[in-house]
VOBAGU-64592 format. One line per field, with one value per residue (C-alpha): x, y, z; residue number from 0; residue in three letters. Coordinates in pm, 1 decimal. Layout:
<sites>
xx	[X  ...]
yy	[Y  ...]
zz	[Z  ...]
nr	[NUM  ...]
rest	[Ala  ...]
</sites>
This chain:
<sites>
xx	[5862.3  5808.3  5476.9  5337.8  5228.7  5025.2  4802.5  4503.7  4471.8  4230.1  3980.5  3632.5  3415.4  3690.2  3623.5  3946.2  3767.0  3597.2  3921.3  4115.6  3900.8  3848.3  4235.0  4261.3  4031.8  4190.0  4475.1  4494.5  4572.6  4472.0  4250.6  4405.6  4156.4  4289.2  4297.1  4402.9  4093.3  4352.7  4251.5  3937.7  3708.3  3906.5  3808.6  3525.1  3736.4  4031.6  3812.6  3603.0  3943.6  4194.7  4332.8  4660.2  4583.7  4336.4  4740.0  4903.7  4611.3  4603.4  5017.4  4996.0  4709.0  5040.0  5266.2  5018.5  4915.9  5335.1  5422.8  5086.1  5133.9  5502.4  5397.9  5150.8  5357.7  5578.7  5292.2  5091.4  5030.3  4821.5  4624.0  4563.7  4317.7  4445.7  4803.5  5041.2  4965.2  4631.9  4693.0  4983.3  4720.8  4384.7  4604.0  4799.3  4435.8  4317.8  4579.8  4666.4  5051.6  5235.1  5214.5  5505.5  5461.3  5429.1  5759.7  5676.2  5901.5  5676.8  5670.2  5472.5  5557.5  5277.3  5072.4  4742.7  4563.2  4199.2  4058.9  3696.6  3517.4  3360.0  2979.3  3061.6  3214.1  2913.4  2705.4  2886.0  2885.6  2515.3  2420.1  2584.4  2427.1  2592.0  2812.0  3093.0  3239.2  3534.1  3351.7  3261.1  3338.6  3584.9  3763.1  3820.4  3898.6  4204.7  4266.1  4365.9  4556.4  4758.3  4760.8  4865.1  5148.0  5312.8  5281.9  5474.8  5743.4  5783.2]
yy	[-8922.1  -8544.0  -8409.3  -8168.7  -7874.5  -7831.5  -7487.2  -7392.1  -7044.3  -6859.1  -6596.8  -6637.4  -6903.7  -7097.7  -7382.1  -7340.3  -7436.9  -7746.4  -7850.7  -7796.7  -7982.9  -8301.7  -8297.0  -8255.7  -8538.6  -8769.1  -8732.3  -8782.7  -8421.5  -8103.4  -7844.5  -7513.4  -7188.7  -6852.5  -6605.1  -6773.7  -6819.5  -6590.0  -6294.3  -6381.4  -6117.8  -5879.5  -5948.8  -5746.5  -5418.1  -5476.5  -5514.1  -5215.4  -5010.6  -4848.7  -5116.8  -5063.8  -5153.8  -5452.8  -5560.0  -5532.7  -5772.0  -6037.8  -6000.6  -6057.3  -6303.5  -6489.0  -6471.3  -6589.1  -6912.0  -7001.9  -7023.5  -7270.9  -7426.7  -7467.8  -7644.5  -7843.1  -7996.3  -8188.4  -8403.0  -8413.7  -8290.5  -7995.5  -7834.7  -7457.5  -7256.4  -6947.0  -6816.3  -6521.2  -6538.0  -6460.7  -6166.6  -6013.7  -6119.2  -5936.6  -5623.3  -5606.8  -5560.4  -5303.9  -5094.4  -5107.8  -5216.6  -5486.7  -5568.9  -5819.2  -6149.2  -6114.9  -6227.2  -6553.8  -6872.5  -7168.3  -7179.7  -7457.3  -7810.5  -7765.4  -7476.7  -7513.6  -7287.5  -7301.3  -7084.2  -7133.1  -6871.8  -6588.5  -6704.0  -7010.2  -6821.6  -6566.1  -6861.3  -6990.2  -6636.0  -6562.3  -6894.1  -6802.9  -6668.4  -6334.0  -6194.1  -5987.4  -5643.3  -5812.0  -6039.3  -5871.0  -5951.5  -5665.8  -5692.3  -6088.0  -6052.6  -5822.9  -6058.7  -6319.3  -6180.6  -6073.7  -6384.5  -6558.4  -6231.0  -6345.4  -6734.4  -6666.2  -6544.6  -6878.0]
zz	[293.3  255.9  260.6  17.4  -2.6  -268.5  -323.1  -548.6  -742.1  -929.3  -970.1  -723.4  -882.5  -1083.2  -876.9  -612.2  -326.0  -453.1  -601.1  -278.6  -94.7  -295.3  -322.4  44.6  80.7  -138.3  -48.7  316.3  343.6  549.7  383.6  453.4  396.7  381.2  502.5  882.9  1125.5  1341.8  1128.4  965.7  1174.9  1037.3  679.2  655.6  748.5  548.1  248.7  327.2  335.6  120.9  -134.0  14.8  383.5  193.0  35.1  413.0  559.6  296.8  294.6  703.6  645.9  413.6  652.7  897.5  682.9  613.4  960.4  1047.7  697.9  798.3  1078.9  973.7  668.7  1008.6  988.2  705.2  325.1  277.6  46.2  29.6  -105.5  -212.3  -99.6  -204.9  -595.8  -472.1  -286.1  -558.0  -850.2  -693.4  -559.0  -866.3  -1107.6  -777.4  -777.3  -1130.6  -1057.6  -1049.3  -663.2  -563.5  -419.8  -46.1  139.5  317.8  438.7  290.6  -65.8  -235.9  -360.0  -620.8  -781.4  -883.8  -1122.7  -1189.7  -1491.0  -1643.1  -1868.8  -1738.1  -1801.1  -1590.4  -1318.0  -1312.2  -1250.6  -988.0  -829.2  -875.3  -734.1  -417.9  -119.4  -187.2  -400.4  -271.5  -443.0  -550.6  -735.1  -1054.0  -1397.3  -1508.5  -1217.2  -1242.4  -1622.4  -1495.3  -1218.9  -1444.7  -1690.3  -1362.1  -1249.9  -1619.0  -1599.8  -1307.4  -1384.4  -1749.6  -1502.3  -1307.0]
nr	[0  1  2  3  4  5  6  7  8  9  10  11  12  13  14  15  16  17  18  19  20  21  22  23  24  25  26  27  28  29  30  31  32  33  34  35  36  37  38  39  40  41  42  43  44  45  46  47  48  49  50  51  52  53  54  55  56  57  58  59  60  61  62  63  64  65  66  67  68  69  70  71  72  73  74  75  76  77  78  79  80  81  82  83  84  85  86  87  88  89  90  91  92  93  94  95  96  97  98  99  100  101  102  103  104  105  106  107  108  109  110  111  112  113  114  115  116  117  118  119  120  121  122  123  124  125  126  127  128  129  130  131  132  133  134  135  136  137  138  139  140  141  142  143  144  145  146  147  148  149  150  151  152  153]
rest	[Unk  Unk  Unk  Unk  Unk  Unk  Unk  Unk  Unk  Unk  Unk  Unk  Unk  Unk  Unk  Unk  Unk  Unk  Unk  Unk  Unk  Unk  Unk  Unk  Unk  Unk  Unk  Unk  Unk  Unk  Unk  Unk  Unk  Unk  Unk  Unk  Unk  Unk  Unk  Unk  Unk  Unk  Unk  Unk  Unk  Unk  Unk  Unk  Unk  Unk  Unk  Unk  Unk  Unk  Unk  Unk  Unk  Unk  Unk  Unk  Unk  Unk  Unk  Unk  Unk  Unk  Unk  Unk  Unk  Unk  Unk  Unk  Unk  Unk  Unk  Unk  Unk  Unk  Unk  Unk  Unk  Unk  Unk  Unk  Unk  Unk  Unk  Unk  Unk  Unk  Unk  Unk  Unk  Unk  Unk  Unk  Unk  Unk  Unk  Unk  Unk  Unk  Unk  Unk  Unk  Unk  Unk  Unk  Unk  Unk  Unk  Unk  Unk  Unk  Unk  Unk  Unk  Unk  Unk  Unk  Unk  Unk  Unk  Unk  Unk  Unk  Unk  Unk  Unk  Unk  Unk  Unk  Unk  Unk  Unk  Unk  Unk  Unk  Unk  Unk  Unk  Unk  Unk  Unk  Unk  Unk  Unk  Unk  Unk  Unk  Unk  Unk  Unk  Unk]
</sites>
C-alpha cells in the first residue's frame, strides 16, 4: 500500500499545526514541520531580510522538506505542516505579485486548507507567547485571498 502524503495550509493561527498533528497521530503517520530542522537557525535572518531573499529560503527550505519527505514516504505516511502553497501564498501578499509555486519533486497526495475568521485567529495569535511580524491581520487577510487565488487554479 502507498503511503500518503498528506499536507496542511493556512494563514498563522488557522489551526494547521494542531490539525497536522492530530492527523499525524491518528494516523500512524510522521509529523513533518517546516521549514527543515536543516535550516531552521536560519529563520530568524531570512525573515529579517529583503522579501525576496525571505522567497529563496522558504523556496530552499521546499526543496529541502521534498527530498526528506520523499524519503520518508518509503516507509510511512506523513503529514506536513505547511509546504510550497505556503511559501507562494505569504510571498505572493509581500511582494504584491503573484509568486509561483516553488519547483519541488514531492507533490502531495492530499491538501489541506484551514481557514477560520480573523477574530478567531487574532486570538489564537495573542494567546501565544509572541507574536511574530508576519502575523498581523492585513497581511493574513491578503494571505488568503492568495492562497483561495491559487487553489481556484487547481
Amino acid at each position: 500500500m502507498k503511503h500518503l502524503f498528506i499536507f496542511i495550509e493556512g494563514v498563522d493561527g488557522s489551526g494547521k499545526t494542531t490539525l497536522a498533528k492530530a492527523l499525524a497521530q491518528n494516523l500512524g503517520a510522521v509529523y513533518y514541520y517546516s521549514p527543515p530542522r536543516a535550516i531552521r537557525f536560519f529563520r530568524k535572518l531570512a525573515d529579517a531580510s529583503q522579501f525576496y531573499i525571505r522567497y529563496l529560503y522558504y523556496c530552499c527550505g521546499n526543496y529541502i522538506a521534498s527530498c526528506q519527505i520523499k524519503r520518508l514516504l518509503s516507509r510511512t505516511s506523513v503529514v506536513a505542516d505547511r509546504y510550497i502553497y505556503s511559501t507562494a501564498a505569504y510571498h505572493s501578499a509581500l511582494l504584491n505579485r503573484d509568486m509561483p509555486l516553488p519547483n519541488v519533486g514531492c507533490l502531495p497526495d492530499i491538501l489541506v486548507y484551514t481557514k477560520a475568521p480573523i477574530q478567531t485567529i487574532n486570538n489564537r495569535l495573542n494567546a501565544w507567547s509572541s507574536r511574530h511580524k508576519f502575523e498581523n491581520e492585513t497581511l493574513l487577510e491578503k494571505v488568503s485571498v492568495r492562497y483561495e487565488q491559487t487553489f481556484q487554479k487547481l
